[in-house]
N, C-alpha and C positions, 0 to 999 in steps of 0.2 A: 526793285519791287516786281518789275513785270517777269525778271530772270525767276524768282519765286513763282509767280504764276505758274510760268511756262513748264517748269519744273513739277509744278502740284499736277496741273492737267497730265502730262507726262506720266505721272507715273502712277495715277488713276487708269492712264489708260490702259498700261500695260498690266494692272493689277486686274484689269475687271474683265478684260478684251483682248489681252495678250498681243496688241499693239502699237506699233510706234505710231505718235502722230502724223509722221509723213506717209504711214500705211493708210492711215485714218482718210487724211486732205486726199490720197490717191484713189480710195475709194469713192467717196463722196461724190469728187471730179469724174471718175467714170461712170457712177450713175447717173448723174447729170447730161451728160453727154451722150449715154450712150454704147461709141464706141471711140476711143479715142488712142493715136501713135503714139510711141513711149516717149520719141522727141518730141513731139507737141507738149505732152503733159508735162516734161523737166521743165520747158519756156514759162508756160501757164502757173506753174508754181513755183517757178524762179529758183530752181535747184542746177545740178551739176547733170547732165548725162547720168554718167558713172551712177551719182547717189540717189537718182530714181529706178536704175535701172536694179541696182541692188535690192532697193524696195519693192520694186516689182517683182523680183524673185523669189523672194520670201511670201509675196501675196501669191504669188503662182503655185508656190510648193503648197502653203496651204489649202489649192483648190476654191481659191477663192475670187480669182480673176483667172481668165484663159487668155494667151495671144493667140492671135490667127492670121497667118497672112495674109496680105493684103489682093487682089486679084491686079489689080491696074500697077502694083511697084511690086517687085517678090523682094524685093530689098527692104521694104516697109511691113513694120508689125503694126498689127492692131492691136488693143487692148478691149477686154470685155471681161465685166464682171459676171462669172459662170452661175450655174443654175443651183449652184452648191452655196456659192457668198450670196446669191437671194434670197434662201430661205432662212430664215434664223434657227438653224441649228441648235443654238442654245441660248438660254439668254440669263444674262449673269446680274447680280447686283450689287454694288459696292457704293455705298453712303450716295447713294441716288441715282448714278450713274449706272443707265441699259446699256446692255451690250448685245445686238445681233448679229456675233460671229460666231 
């Protein structure tokens, strides 16, 4: 039952918002935060390296997060959500579900 769920939300989201959940939890977590490293956020939402940093890619192409590096590590990114994914650009509706991406 919850594999349904997970499934409906899914693909709600990609209908309305044109993202993956894990685009969704990586934003939210960056708002939240702030500003937050790509490895801190894979830990925090108990992902792979690799399968955040992929997501993150995709959120970056869209202009919708920035990385910056860090001053104190150049080894270390930062993550920020840019001034492009704050504004609600557009905002979509699909059986009740907003979307401001």
């Amino acid at each position: 039952m919850m594999d349904l769920l997970s499934k409906a939300i899914a693909h709600r989201l990609e209908l309305a918002c044109s993202i993956t959940p894990l685009q969704y939890r990586i934003l939210l977590r960056i708002l939240a935060d702030k500003t937050l490293r790509a490895k801190d956020l894979a830990q925090i939402l108990r992902v792979s390296a690799p399968t955040a940093s992929v997501a993150i890619s995709k959120l970056a192409d869209r202009k919708l997060i920035v990385r910056r590096g860090s001053a104190d590590d150049m080894r270390s990114i930062k993550l920020e959500v840019s001034t492009h994914g704050q504004k609600p650009r557009e905002v979509r509706r699909f059986r009740g579900l907003r979307c401001h991406i």
